[in-house]
Legacy VTK file of the C-alpha trace (Angstrom):
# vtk DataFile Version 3.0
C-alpha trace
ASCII
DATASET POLYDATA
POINTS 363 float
122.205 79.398 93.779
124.699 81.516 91.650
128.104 81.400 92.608
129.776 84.647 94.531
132.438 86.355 93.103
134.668 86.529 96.249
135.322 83.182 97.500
137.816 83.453 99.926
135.382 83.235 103.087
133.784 80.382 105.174
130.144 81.792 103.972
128.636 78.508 105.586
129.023 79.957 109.240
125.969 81.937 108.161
123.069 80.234 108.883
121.117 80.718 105.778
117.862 80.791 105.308
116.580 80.716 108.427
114.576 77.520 109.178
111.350 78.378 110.696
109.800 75.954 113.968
106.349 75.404 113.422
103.367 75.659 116.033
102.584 72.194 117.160
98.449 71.870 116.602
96.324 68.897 116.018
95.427 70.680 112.690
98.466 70.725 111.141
98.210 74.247 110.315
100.808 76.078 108.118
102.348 78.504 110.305
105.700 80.913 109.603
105.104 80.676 105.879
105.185 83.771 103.519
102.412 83.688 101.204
100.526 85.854 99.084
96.794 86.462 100.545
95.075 89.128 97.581
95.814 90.295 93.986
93.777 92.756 92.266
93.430 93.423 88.765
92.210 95.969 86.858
90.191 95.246 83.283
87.367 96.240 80.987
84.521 94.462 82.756
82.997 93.132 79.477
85.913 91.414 78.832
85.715 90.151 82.343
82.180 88.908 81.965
82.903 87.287 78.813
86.116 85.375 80.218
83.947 83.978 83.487
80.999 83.050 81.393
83.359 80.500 79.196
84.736 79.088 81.926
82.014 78.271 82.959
80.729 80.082 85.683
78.213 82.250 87.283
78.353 86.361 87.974
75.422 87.189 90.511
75.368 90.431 92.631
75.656 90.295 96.479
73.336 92.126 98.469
73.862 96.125 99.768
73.977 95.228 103.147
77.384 92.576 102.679
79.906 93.850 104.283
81.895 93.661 101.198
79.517 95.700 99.622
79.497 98.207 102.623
83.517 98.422 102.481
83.604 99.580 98.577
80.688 101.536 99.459
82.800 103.244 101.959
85.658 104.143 99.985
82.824 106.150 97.355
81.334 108.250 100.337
84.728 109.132 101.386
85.771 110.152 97.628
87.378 113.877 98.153
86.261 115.028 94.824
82.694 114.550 95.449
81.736 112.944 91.843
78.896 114.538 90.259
78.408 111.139 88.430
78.270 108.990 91.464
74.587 108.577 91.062
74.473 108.187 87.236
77.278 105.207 88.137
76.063 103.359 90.968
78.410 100.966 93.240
78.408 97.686 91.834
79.765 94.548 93.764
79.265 91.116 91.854
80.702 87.539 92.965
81.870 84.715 91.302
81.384 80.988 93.792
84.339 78.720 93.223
84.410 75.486 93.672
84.418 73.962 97.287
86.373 71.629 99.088
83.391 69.816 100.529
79.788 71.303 100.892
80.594 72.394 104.431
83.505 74.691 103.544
82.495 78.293 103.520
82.559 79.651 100.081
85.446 80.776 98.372
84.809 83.772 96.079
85.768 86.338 92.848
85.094 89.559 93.720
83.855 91.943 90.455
83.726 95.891 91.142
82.508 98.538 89.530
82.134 102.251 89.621
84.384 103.301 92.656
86.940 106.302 92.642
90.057 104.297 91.441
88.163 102.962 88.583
86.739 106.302 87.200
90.260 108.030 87.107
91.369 105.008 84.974
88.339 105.888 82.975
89.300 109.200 82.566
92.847 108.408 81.492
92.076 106.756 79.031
89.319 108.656 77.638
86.541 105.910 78.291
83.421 105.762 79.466
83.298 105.608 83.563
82.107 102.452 83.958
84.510 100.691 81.587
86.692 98.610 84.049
86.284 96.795 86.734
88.264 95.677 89.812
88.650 91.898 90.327
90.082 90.749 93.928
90.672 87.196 95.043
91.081 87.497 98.341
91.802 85.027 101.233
94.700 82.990 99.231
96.754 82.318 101.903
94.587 81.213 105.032
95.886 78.130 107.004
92.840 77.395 108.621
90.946 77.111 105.289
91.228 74.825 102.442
90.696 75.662 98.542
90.192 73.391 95.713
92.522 72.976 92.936
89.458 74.006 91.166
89.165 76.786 92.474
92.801 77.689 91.720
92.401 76.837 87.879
89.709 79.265 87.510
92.316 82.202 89.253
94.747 80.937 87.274
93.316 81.590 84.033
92.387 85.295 84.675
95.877 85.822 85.966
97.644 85.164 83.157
95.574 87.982 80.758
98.342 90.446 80.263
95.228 92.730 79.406
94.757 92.459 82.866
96.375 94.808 84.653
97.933 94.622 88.412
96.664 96.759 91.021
97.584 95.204 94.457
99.239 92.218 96.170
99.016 91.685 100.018
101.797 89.519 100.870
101.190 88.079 104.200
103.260 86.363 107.259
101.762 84.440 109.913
103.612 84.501 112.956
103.876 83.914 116.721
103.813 86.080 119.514
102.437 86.551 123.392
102.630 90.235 123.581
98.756 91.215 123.081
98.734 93.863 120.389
96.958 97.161 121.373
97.247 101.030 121.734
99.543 100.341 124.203
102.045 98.649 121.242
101.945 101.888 118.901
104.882 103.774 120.129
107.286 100.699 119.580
106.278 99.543 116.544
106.213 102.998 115.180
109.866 103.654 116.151
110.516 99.784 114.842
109.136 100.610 111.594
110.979 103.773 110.998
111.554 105.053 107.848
108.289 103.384 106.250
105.882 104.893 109.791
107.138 108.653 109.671
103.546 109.175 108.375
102.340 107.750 111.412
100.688 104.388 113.278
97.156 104.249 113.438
95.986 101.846 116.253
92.381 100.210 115.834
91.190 97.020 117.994
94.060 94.178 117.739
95.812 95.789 114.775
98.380 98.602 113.989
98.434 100.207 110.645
100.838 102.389 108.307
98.374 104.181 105.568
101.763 106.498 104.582
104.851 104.412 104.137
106.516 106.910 101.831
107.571 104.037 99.931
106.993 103.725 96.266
105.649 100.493 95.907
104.079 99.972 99.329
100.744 101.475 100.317
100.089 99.818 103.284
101.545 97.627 106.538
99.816 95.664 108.787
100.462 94.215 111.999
97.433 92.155 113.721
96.201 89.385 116.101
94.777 87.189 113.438
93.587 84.650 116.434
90.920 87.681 117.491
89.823 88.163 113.773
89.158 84.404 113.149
87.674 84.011 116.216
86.054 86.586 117.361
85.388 89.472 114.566
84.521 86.342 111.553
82.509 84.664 114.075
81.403 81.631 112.308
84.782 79.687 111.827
85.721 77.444 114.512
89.392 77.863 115.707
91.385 75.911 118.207
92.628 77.717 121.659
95.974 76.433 120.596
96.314 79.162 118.117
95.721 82.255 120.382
99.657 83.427 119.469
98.992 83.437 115.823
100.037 87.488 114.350
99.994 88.364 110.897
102.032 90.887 109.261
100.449 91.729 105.611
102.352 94.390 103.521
100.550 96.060 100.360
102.270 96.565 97.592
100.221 98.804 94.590
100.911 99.449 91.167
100.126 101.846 88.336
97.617 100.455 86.109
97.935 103.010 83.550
101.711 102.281 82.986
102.809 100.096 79.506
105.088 97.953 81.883
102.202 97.013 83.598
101.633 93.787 82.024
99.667 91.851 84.819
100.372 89.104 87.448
102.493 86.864 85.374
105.156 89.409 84.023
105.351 91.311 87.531
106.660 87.846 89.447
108.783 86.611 87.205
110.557 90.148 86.790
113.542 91.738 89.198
110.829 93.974 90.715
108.953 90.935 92.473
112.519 89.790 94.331
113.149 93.700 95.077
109.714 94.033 96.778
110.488 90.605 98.341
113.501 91.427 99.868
111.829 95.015 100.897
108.667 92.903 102.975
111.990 90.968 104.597
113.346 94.031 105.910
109.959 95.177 107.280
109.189 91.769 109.127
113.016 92.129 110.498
112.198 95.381 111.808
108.317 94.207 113.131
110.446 91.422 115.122
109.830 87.933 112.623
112.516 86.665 112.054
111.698 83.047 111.343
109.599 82.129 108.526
110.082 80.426 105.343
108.876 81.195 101.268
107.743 77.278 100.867
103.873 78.112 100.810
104.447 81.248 98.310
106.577 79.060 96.176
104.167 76.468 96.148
101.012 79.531 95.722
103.058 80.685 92.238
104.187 77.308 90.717
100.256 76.362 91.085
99.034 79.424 89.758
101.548 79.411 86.558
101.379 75.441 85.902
98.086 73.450 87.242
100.288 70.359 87.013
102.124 71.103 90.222
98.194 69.970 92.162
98.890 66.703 89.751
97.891 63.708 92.576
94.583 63.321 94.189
95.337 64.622 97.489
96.648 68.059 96.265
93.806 68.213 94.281
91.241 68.425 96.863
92.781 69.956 99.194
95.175 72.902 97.801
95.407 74.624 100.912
96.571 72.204 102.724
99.296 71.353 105.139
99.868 68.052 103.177
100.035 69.363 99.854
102.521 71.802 100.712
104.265 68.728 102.201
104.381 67.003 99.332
105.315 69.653 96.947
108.637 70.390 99.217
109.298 66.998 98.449
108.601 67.018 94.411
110.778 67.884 91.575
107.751 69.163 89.694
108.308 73.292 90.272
107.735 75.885 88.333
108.837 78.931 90.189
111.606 79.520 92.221
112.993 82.137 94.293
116.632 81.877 94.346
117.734 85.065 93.157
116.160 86.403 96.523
118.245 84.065 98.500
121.310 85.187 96.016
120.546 88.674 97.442
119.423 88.116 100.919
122.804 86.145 101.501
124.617 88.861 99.904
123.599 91.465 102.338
124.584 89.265 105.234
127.819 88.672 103.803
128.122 92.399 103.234
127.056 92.957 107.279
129.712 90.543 108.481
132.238 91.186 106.250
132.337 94.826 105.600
132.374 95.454 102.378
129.950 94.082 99.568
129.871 91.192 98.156
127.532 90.528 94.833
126.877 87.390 93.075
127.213 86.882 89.077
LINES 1 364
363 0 1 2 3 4 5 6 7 8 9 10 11 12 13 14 15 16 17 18 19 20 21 22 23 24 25 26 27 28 29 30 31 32 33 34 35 36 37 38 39 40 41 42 43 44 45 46 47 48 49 50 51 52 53 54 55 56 57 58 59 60 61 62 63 64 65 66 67 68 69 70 71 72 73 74 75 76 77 78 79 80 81 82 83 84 85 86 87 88 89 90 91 92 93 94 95 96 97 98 99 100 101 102 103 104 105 106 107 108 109 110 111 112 113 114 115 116 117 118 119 120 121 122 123 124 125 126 127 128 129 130 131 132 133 134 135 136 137 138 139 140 141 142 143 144 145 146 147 148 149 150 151 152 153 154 155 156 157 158 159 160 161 162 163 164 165 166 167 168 169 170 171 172 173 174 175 176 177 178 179 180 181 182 183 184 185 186 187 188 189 190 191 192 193 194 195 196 197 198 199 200 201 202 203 204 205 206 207 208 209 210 211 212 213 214 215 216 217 218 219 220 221 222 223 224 225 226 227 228 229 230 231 232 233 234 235 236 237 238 239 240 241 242 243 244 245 246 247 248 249 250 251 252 253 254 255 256 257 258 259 260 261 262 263 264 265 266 267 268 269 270 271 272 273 274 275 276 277 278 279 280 281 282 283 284 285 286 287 288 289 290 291 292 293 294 295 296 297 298 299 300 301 302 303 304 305 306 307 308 309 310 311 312 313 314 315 316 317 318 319 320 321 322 323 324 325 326 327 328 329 330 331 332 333 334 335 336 337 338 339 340 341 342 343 344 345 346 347 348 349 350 351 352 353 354 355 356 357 358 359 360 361 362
């Protein structure tokens, strides 16, 4: 950690960071950890096909009635401007099957996109043909009751680090603790919680509370829900233990402009100021939701994997990257290749400022 400028005051009193208790479970699940659960990019689907196909692997489209399928499908009906091309460009939804775990695991997945709204005003900005890009999502990175292979990872890696490709979304996630059932009832609080980023309003569905309108530049979308219910009840087919009916996630979206030149994909957006900014933004919004414990180790250990392979280097973290283990071990190694210590710099900086009165930077 940098060193402060002022250094006349006892700035160990604080107790900095926060260390989060963990739920005890015969799983060993990872619990308070901040990770990152989706990226999307944005690219010229031939190029996409052509990177997949040398690494190896298979593009096959999923059937119309996945409810993958049915949620890009959605987004086209609802399309305000009514397309006149919508039929002459049909939806397309493609995946790409990773690697397993075991045979047993449920599949872990690329998914391609084509021919939805966002992707035909990209089109039009740059004066190409409507289907020219596509929208690739890897979804479900940061699930403690699932495991991914390194393989897996190695393929995501190597599409993440195109700087042709360029970022669309992130979904940070936190997975928390609570007893207070989430409902309707809930709305009213968290909206006044929330303020400024839920003067457009809460929208209450099921188990989970939304903001569609933050007003923020950078983030399109919070989300507070009882992940418990989804595993359990809504995904149907995973088996979850009763000892894990507290478990609430909070997942903030942050979006980018694709048709920006600073745009320059996954790999230049973390390692710039504007990843610890948006960081330190998602802090302030779990504050206000009411998490307050939770530690970075898992999203640490998510981008040193994704920007070096070598981190998954024994046998263990190589068949089981997800895993409560390898995250175990990788607190323990030497071997990273990310760190986040300019957002502690600046997280301890505004505490200082808060108890002290007046603010205190670091150089």
């Amino acid at each position: 950690m940098s060193k402060p400028i002022i250094h006349d005051y006892p700035y160990n009193v604080i107790n900095y960071p926060t260390t989060a208790h963990e739920i005890e479970s015969n799983n060993n699940f990872m619990f308070h950890q901040m990770g990152i659960d989706t990226i999307e990019l944005v690219a010229k689907y031939e190029t996409v096909i052509k990177l997949i196909e040398k690494m190896g692997l298979t593009v096959k489209e999923i059937e119309k009635n996945h409810k993958v399928y049915k949620k890009y499908l959605d987004e086209v009906e609802d399309d305000s401007k009514k397309r006149l091309f919508s039929s002459e460009y049909p939806l397309s939804v493609e995946i790409v099957e990773l690697p397993k775990v075991n045979p047993k695991d449920k599949g872990f997945y690329i998914t391609i996109v084509k021919n939805i709204p966002t992707l035909f005003d990209i089109a039009t900005y740059h004066k190409k043909a409507k289907d020219s890009f596509c929208l690739i999502v890897f979804a479900g990175l940061h699930q403690p009751t699932k495991r991914i292979s390194s393989e897996a990872i190695k393929s995501i890696s190597k599409i993440l680090k195109r700087k042709a490709f360029k970022l669309h979304s992130v979904d940070i996630a936190i997975d928390t603790t609570d007893n207070k059932t989430i409902s309707y009832k809930e709305k009213g609080a968290f909206k006044d919680n929330l303020m400024p980023y839920s003067k457009g309003g809460v929208i209450s569905k099921g188990s989970s509370l939304y903001i569609n309108n933050t007003g923020h530049n950078s983030i399109s979308r919070i989300l507070y829900y009882d992940k418990y219910k989804k595993q359990k009840y809504q995904q149907g087919k995973e088996i979850i233990k009763d000892d894990l009916n507290e478990w609430k996630r909070l997942e903030v979206t942050l979006s980018f402009d694709v048709t920006k030149s600073y745009n320059r994909g996954f790999r230049y957006y973390i390692d710039s100021s504007k990843f610890i900014d948006d960081l330190f933004e998602i802090d302030e919004i779990a504050n206000k939701a009411g998490i307050e414990e939770y530690e970075r180790d898992y999203l640490t250990y998510q981008l040193s994997s994704l920007i070096d392979n070598r981190v998954m280097h024994n046998r263990e973290s190589q068949e089981q990257f997800n895993s409560f283990g390898a995250l175990e071990r990788f607190k323990k190694s030497e071997f990273k290749r990310f760190e986040l210590g300019l957002l502690d710099d600046k997280m301890l900086s505004k505490e200082l400022t808060i108890k002290y009165g007046f603010e205190i930077v670091f150089e």
